[in-house]
VOGU-3710 file (C-alpha; in Angstrom, 3 decimals, decimal comma):
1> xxxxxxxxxx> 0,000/0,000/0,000  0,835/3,382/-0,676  1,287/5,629/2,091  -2,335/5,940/3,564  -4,365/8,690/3,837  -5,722/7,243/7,175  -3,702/5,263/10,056  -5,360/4,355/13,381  -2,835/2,557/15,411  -3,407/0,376/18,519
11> xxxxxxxxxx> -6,969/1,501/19,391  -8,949/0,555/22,524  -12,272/1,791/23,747  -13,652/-0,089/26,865  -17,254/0,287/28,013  -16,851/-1,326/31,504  -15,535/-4,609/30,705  -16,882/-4,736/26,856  -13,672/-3,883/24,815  -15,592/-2,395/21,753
21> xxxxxxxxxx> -12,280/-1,783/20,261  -8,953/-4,113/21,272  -5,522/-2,637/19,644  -7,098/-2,013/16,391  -4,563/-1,231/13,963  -5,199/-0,159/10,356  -4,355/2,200/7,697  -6,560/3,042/4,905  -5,577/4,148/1,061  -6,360/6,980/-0,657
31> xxxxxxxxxx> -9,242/6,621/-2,941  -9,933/3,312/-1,653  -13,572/1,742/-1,219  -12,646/0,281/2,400  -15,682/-1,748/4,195  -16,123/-2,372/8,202  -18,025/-5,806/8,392  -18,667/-7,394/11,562  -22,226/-9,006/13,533  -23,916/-6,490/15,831
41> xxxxxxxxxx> -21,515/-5,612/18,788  -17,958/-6,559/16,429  -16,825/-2,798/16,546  -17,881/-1,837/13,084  -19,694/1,530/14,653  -17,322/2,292/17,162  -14,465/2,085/14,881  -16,233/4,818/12,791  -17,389/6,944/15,379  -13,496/6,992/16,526
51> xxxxxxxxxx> -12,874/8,287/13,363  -15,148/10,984/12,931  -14,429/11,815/16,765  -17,535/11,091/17,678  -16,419/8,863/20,806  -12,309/9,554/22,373  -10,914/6,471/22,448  -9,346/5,582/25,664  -5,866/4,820/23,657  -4,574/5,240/20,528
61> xxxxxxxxxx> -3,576/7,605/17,715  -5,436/8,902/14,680  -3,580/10,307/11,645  -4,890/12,212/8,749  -2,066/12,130/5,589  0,610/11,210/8,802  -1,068/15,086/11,076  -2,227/13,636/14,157  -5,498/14,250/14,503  -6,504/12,054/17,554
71> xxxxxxxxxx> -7,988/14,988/19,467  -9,342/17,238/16,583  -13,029/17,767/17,144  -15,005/16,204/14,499  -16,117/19,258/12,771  -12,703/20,337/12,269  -11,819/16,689/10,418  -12,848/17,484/6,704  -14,608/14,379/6,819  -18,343/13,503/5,246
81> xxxxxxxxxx> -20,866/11,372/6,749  -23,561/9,638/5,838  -26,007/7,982/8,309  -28,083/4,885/7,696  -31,540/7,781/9,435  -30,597/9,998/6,421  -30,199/12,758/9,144  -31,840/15,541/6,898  -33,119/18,746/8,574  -37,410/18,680/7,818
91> xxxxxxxxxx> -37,546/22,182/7,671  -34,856/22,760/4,995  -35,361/22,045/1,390  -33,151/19,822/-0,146  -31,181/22,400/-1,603  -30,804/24,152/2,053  -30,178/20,590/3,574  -27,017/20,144/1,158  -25,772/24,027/1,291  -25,837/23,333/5,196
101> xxxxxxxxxx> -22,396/22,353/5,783  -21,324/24,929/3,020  -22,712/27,399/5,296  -21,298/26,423/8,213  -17,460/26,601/6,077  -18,581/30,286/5,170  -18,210/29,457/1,898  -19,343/32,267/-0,533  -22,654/32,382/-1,773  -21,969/32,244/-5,357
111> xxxxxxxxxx> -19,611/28,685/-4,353  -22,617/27,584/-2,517  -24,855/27,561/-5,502  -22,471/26,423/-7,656  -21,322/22,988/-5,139  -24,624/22,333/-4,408  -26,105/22,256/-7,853  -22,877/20,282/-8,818  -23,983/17,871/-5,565  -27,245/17,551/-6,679
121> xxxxxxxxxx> -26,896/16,216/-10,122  -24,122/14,165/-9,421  -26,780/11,758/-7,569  -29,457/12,629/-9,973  -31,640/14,718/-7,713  -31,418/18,706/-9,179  -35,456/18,398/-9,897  -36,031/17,625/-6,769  -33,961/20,509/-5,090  -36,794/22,407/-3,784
131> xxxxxxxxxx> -39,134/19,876/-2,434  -38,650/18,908/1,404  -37,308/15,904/2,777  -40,934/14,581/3,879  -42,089/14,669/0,338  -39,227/12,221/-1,007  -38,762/8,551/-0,746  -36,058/7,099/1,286  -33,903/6,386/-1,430  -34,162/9,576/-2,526
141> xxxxxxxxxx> -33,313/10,969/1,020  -30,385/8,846/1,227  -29,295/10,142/-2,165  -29,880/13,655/-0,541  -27,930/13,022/2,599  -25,283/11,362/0,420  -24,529/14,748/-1,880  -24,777/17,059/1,798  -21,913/14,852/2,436  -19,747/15,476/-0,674
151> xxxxxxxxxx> -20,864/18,972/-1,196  -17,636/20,060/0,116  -15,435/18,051/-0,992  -14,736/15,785/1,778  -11,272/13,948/2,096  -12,671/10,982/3,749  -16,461/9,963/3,098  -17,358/8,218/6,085  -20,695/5,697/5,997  -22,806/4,311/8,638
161> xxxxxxxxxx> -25,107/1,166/7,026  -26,443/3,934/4,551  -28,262/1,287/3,011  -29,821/-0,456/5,836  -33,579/1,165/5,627  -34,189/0,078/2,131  -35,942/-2,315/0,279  -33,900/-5,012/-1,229  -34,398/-4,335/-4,597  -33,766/-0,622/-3,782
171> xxxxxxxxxx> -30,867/-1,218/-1,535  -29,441/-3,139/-4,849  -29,495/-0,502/-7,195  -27,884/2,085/-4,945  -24,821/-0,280/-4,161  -24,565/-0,073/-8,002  -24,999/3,562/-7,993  -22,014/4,262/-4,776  -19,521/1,756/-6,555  -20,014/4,107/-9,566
181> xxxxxxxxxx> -19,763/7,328/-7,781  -16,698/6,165/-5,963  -15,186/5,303/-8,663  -16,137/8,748/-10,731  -15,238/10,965/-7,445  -11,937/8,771/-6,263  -12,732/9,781/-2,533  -11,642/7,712/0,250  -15,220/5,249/1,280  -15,067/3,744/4,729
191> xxxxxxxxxx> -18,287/1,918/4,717  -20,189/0,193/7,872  -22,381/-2,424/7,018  -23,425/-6,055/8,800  -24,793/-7,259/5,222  -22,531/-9,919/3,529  -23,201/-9,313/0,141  -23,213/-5,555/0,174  -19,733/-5,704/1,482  -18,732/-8,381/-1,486
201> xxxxxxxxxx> -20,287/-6,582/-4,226  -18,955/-2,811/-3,072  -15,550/-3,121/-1,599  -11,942/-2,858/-2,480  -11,187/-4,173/0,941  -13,094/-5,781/3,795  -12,137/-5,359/7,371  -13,877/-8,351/9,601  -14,304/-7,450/12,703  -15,012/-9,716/15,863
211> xxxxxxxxxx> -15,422/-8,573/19,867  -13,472/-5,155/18,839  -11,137/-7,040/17,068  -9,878/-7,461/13,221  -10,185/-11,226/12,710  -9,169/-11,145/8,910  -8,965/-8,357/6,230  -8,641/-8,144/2,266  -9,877/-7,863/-1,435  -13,473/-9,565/-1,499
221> xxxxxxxxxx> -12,354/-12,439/-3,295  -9,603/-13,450/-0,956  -11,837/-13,348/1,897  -14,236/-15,176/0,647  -12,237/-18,492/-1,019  -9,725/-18,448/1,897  -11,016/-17,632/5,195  -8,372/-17,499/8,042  -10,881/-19,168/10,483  -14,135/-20,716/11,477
231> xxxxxxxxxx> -15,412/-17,252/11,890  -14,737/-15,636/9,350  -16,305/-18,825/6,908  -18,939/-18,778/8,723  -19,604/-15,171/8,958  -18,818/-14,121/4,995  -21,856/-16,506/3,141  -21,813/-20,006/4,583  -19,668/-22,716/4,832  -19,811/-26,600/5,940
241> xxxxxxxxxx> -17,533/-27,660/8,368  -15,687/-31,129/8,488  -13,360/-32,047/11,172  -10,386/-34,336/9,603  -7,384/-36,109/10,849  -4,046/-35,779/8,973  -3,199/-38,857/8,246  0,312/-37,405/6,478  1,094/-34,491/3,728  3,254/-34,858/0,345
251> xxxxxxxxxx> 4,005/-31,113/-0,618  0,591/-29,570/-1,079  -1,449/-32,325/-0,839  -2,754/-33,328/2,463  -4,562/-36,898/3,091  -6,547/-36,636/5,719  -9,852/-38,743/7,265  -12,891/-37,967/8,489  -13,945/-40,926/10,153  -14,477/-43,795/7,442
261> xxxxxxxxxx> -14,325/-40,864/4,600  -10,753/-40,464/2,801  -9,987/-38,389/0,719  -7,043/-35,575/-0,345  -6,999/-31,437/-0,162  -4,610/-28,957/-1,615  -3,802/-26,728/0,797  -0,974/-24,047/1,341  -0,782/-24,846/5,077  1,655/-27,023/6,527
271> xxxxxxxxxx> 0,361/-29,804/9,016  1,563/-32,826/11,447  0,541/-36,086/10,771  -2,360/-37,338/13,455  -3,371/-33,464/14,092  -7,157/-32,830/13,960  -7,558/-29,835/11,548  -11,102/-28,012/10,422  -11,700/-27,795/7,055  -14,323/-25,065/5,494
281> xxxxxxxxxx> -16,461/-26,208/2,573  -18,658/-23,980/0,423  -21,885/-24,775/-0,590  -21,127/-24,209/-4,379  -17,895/-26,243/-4,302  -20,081/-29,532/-3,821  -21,330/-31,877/-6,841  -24,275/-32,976/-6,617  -25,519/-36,006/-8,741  -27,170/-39,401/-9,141
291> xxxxxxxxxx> -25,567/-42,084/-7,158  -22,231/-43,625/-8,568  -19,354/-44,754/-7,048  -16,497/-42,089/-7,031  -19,032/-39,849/-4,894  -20,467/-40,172/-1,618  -23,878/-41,412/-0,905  -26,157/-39,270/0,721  -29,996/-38,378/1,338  -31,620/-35,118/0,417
301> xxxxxxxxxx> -33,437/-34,127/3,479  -34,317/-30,581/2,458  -34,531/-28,308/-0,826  -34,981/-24,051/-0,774  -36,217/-23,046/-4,850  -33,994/-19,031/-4,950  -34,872/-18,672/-8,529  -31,496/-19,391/-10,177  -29,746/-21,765/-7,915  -31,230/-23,859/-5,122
311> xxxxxxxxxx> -30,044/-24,582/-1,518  -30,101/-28,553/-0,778  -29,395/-29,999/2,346  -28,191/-33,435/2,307  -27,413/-36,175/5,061  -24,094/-38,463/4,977  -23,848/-41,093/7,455  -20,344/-40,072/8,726  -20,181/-36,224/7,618  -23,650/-35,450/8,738
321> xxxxxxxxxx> -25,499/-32,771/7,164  -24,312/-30,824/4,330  -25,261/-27,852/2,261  -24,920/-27,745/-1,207  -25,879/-24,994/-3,542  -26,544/-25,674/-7,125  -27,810/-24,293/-10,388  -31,700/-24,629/-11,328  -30,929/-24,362/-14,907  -30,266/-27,649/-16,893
331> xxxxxxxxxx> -29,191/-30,203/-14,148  -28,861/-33,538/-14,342  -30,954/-34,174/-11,533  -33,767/-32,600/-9,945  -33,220/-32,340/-6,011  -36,395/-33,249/-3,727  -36,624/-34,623/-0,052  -35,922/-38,384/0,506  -34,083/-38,652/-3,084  -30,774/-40,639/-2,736
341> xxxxxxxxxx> -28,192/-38,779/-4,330  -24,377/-38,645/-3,805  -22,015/-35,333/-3,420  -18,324/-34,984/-3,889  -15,820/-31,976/-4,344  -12,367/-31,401/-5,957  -9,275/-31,737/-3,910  -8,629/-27,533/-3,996  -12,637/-26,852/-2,493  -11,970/-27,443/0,687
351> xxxxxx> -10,056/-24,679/3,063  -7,874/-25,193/5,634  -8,994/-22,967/8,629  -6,450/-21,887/11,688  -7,496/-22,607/14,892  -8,580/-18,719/15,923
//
């Protein structure tokens, strides 16, 4: 990484004996698209708030392009915010709403018209710019409370699940519509969110965040197909879990048992013959087909129609039960409950997690 535009180094906040945060360390690029994802109480929202200076944390060091800025108050931080309650003022037009923090810079008035119309159309909303916030949707708000936030010109734009209050289908087109702003304005997006997908789809870079601690950070794509731990597989779409012995390992190949079941994984990790190790298995990595012999047997006991794919949960004597996803389009077979089926997966599905 270049040199970042944001460090925070070896933050703690405590609330009694919660650690929200626990010697958090992280630095953040310019321009990057940066998401906090984490389950409710992970740290996600404190992290943020110790960023805008919202909450002091009780140690650590904030740095804004490598100025200190640990004790700066937050209006003094040149940062943007959006919040997932749209936070508009009801008795201000939209165009008063965004010329707010304009005003408060003392910008001149001629700069004010000309930022705020710029503001406007850049999320589509100049013919709405004299209606009030109670006569617009909530997308529309959010798109309102998301050009108050860039109107001038923030260094960091700083989001709190922006999303959140929206219909799915809604809350899908504007993660189409940020990516594309972010990627016209090049401002530096840390993004809050507890929503899987929305964190895949969006984000250079995922922080995961567990008990006020980062449990595994990266591009989307590197999270997601190697996942340090049980909770991060878990956490980031779903995952089964098989517990194996190592029965010995020749280079990248480890053979390994899970009770009667055999079988080989490629794996980058090196491990001692006769350890137990947990192995993470996406859903979408299994084969499922009519029974044959290089496969396992198994029983579907359950099957969830999504439109495009399907979720199938299937019973193994030994391995228990497993979730498989599959396509709905041209199978070979068609999953229902009580068919006998077998599953199977190449030696590279499976993940090797750590132990923590």
């Amino acid at each position: 990484m270049a040199s970042p535009i944001l460090s925070i180094s070896d933050a703690v906040k405590t609330y009694g004996d919660t650690h929200a945060l626990n010697q958090v360390n992280l630095d953040v690029a310019e321009g990057e698209f940066l998401t906090l994802l984490g389950p409710s109480g992970s740290g996600k929202t404190t992290l943020l708030s110790a960023i805008a200076g919202f909450i002091k944390m009780d140690s650590g060091k904030l740095t804004l392009r490598a100025e200190d800025i640990t004790n700066r108050p937050p209006e003094h931080r040149d940062f943007g915010m959006v919040f997932q309650g749209y936070a508009l003022f009801p008795t201000m037009t939209v165009r008063e709403n965004v010329a707010f923090p304009l005003k408060v810079r003392k910008k001149p008035s001629s700069e004010i018209t000309k930022r705020v119309n710029e503001a406007l159309e850049m999320v589509q909303m100049g013919a709405f710019a004299d209606r009030m916030p109670s006569q617009l949707s909530g997308g529309q708000q959010q798109r309102i409370a998301l050009a108050r936030a860039m109107s001038f010109s923030p260094q960091v734009l700083l989001l709190d699940e922006p999303l959140s209050a929206l219909d799915k289908k809604l809350r899908a087109d504007l993660q189409w519509e940020l990516k594309a702003l972010h990627n016209q304005l090049g401002v530096t997006f840390i993004y809050v969110t507890h929503d899987q997908d929305e964190a895949l789809s969006m984000s250079d870079r995922i922080i995961i965040l567990k008990d006020g601690g980062i449990q595994q950070q990266g591009d989307p794509n590197t999270l997601y197909n190697r996942p340090r731990n049980k909770f991060v597989a878990d956490f980031l779409g779903k995952s089964n879990f098989i517990d194996v012995t190592v029965k010995g390992q020749t280079n990248s190949t480890l053979h390994c048992t899970a009770q009667d079941v055999a079988f080989d994984v490629e794996t980058d990790t090196t491990n001692t013959t006769g350890d137990t190790v947990k192995l993470a298995l996406r859903p979408e990595r299994l084969k499922l087909g009519a029974p044959n012999e290089e496969f396992l047997p198994a029983v579907v006991k359950q099957v969830s129609y999504l439109g495009e794919r399907c979720q199938v949960i299937v019973t193994h004597k030994t391995l228990g039960e497993m979730l498989v996803s599959c396509p709905t389009w041209k199978t070979d077979i068609t999953p229902v409950a009580g068919l006998t089926v077998s599953i199977g997966w190449e030696p590279d599905a499976p993940v090797v997690l750590a132990d923590n």
